[in-house]
C-alpha positions in Angstrom: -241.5 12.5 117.6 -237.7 13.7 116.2 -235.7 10.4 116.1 -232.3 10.7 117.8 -229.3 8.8 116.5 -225.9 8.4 118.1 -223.3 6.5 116.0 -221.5 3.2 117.2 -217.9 3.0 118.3 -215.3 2.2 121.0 -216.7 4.5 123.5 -220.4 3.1 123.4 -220.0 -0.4 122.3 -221.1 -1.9 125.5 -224.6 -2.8 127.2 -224.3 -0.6 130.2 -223.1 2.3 128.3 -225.8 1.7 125.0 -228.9 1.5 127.6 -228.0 4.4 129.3 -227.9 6.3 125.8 -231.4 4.7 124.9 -232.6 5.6 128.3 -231.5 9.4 128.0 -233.6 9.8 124.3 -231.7 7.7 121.3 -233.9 5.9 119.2 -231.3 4.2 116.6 -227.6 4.2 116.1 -225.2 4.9 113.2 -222.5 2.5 112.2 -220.0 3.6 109.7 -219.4 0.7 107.2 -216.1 2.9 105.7 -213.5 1.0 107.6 -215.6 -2.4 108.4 -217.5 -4.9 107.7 -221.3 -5.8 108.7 -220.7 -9.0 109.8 -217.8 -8.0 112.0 -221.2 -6.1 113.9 -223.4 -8.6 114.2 -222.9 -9.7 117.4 -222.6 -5.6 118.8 -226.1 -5.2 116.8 -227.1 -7.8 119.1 -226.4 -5.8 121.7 -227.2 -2.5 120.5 -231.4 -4.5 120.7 -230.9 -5.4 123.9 -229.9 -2.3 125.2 -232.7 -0.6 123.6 -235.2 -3.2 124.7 -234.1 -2.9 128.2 -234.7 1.1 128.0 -238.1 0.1 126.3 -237.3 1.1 122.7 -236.8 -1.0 119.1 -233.8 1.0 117.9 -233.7 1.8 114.2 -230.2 0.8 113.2 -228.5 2.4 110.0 -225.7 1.4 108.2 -223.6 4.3 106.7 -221.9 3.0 103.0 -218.5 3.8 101.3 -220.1 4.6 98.2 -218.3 6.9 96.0 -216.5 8.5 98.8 -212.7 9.0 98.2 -210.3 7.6 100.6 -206.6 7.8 100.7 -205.3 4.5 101.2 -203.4 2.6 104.1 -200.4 4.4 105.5 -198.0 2.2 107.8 -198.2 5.0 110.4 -199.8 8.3 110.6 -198.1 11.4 108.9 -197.7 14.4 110.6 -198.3 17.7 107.7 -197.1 20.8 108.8 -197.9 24.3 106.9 -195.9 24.3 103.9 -194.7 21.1 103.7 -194.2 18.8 100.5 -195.8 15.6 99.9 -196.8 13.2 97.8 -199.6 10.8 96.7 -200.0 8.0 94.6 -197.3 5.7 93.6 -194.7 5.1 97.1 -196.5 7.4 98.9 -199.8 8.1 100.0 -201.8 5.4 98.2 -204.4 7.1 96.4 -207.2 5.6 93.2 -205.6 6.2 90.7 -208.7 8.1 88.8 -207.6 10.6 91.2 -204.8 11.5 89.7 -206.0 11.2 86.2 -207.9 14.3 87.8 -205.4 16.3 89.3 -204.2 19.7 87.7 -201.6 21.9 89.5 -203.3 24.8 91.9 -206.4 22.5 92.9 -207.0 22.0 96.5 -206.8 18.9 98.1 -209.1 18.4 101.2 -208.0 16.1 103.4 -210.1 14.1 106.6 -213.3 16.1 106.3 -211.5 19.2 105.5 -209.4 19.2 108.7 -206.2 19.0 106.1 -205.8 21.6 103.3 -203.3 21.6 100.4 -202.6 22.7 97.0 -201.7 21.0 94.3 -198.0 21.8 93.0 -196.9 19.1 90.6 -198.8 16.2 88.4 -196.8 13.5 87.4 -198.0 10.0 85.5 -198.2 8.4 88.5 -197.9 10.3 91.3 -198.5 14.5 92.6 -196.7 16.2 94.9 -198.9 18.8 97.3 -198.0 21.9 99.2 -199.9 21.9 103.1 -202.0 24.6 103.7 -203.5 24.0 106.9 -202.0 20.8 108.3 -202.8 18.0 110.5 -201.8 14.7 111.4 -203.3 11.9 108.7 -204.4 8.9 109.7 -204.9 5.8 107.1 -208.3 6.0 105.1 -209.5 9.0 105.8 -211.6 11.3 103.1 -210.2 12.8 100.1 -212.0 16.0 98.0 -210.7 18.0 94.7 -212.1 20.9 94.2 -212.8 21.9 90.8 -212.7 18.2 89.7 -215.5 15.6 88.2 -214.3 12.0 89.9 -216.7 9.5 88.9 -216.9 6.6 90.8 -219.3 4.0 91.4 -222.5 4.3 93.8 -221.8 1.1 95.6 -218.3 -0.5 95.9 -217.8 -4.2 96.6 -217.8 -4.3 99.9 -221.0 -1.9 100.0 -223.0 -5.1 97.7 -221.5 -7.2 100.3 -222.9 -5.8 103.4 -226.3 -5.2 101.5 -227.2 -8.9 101.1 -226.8 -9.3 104.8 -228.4 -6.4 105.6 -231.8 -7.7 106.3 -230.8 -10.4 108.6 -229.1 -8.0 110.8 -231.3 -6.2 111.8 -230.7 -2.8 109.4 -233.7 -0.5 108.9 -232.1 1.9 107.0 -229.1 2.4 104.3 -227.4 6.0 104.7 -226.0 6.5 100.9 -223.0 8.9 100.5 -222.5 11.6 97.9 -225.9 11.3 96.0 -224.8 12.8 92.8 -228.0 11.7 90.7 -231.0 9.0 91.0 -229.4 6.5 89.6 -227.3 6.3 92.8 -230.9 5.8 94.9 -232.0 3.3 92.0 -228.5 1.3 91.7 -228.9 1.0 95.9 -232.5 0.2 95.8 -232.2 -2.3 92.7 -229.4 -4.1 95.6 -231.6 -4.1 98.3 -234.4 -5.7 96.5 -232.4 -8.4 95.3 -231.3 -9.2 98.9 -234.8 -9.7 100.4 -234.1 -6.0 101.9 -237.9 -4.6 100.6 -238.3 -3.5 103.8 -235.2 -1.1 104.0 -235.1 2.8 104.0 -232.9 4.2 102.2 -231.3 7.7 103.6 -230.1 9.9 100.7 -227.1 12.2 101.8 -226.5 14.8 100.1 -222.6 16.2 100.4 -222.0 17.7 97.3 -223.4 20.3 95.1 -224.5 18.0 92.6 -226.8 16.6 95.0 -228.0 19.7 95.6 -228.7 20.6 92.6 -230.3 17.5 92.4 -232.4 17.4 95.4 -236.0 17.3 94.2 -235.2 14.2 91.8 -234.3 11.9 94.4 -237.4 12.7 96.2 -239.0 9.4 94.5 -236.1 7.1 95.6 -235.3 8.1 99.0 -237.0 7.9 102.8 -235.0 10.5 103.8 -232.7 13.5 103.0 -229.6 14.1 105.4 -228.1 16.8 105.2 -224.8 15.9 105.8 -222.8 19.2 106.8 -218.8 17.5 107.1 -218.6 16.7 103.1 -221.5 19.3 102.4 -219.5 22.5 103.4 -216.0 20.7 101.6 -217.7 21.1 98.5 -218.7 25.0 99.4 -217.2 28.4 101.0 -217.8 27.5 104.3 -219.8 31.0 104.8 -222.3 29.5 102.5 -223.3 26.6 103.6 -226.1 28.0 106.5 -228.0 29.2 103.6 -227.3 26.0 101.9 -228.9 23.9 104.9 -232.0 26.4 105.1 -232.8 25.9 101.2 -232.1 22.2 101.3 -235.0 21.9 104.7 -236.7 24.4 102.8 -237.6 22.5 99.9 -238.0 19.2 101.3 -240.5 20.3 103.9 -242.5 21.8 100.4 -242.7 18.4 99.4 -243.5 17.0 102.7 -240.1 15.0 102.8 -238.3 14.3 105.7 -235.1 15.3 106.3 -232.1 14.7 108.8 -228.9 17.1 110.2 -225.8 16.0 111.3 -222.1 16.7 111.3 -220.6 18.7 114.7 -224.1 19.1 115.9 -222.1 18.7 119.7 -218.1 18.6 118.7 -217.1 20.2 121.3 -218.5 17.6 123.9 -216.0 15.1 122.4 -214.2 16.7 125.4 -216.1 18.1 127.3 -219.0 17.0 129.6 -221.2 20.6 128.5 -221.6 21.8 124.9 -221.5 25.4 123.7 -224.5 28.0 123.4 -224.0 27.5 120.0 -224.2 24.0 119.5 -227.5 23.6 121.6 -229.0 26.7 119.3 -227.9 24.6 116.7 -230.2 21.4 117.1 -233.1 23.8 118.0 -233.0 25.3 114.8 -232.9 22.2 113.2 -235.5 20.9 114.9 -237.8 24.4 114.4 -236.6 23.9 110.4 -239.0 20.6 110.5 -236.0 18.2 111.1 -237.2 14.8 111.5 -234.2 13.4 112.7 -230.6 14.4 114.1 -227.6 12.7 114.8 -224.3 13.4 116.1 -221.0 10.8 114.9 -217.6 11.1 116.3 -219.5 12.4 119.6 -220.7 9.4 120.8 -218.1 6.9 118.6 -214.8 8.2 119.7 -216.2 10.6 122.1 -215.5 11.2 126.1 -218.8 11.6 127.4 -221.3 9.4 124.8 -224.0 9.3 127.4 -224.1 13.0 128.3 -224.1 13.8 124.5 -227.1 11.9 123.9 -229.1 13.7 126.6 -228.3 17.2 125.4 -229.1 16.3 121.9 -232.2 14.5 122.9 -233.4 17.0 125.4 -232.9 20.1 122.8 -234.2 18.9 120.0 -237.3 18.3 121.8 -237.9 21.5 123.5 -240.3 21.8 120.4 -242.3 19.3 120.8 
């Protein structure tokens, strides 16, 4: 049986709402751990099990880590980027780590919030860069940040990703979604974490958004659970054009060595706002699902989302039109 995951948020975080989502199909829930804290969730985890239990199911619940992720820092209100504007980040502007910068070379492109901001690179300064919008946006505080053309290496866990790990086990989480798997030392440094926090039990989901990782895939294959193939990051680091084919190889090679694998990212965006999804969106669970998907999941759908309940039942109900 496919597991279906929805992902916590404002628009699902109460009981009525939860049991209705277990009761249309979900079998575990997502929460993103890039803006909080597990033990801020403990008592919603709490809630998340009763609602399952009341719909008759023990919900696998996943914790999503910062990991090596980039993030701009906190603005003191959102910025509103307009095509061929000038801004800047780093020192009195928007706050950025400074190894980014170190990184930075005039005419990269700078991907902002999962891609939905665009802009070059015009000027490098020692502590700060000015960029030119390309397609713009309004950006909110800690959202993602991509270079292309440009090696950033940061650490697999940050400190607040070792702190949620050693309460991990005692709330509850099944499973640890890593970000950005660039090699297996990322699953081993997670692992190594777990362990030490009594978290033996713990599966570890190994999502793979770059090309590193996919270069990598087969030598993680001894470290993780699970493969996601996480599509928002994924198709950042890629011509978007290519990243279909990408998907197929990546199911491709895990189901050749009989390891399970995930899709998410915009599996049902559109319903967000509206209470129906497109054709396209419901073709695209069912060819996940006919790939040999063994899990899908849908994020801002069901977190920020309109019509949480209504997303879970076309999810649910499509992906198992194989079984």
């Amino acid at each position: 049986m496919i597991d279906v995951f929805g992902t916590l948020g404002p628009s699902c975080e109460n009981m009525d709402v939860l049991e209705q989502m277990f009761s249309e199909g979900m079998t575990g829930i997502r929460i993103n751990l890039s803006h909080v804290m597990l033990k801020d969730y403990a008592e919603t985890i709490e809630i998340v099990r009763k609602a399952a239990g009341k719909a008759g199911i023990i919900p696998k619940i996943l914790i999503d880590m910062q990991g090596p992720e980039i993030r701009i820092g906190n603005l003191k209100s959102p910025i509103t980027l307009r095509e061929n504007d000038v801004f800047s980040i780093g020192q009195d502007s928007v706050p950025v780590p400074e190894i980014v910068l170190e990184a930075l070379k005039p005419g990269q492109t700078i991907l902002l919030d999962d891609g939905k901001i665009s802009a070059e690179v015009a000027t490098v300064a020692e502590r700060c860069a000015k960029l030119r919008v390309v397609r713009g946006g309004i950006l909110n505080s800690r959202k993602s940040l991509a270079v292309s053309d440009a090696v950033i290496n940061m650490p697999a866990l940050t400190d607040s990703d070792e702190e949620n790990l050693k309460i991990a086990r005692e709330c509850g989480v099944t499973g640890v979604m890593q970000p950005f798997v660039r090699s297996s030392d990322d699953l081993k440094e997670l692992r190594r974490v777990l362990d030490s926090s009594h978290g033996h039990e713990i599966k570890i989901y190994a999502k793979i958004e770059n090309k590193a990782g996919v270069e990598n895939l087969t030598t993680f294959f001894d470290h993780a659970d699970e493969i996601v193939i996480a599509r928002g990051d994924l198709g950042n680091s890629m011509p978007l054009w290519e990243l279909p084919k990408v998907q197929k190889t990546v199911a491709s090679i895990c189901n050749e060595h009989k390891v399970p694998f995930m899709v998410v990212t915009q599996m049902l965006t559109s319903m967000e706002h509206s209470k129906v999804p497109t054709r396209a969106e419901v073709s695209d669970i069912y060819n996940a699902v006919l790939d040999g998907a063994h899990s899908v999941m849908v994020t801002g759908e069901t977190a920020i989302g309109e019509n949480p309940v209504e997303v879970i039942r076309y999810l649910s109900r499509t992906a198992r039109m194989k079984e």
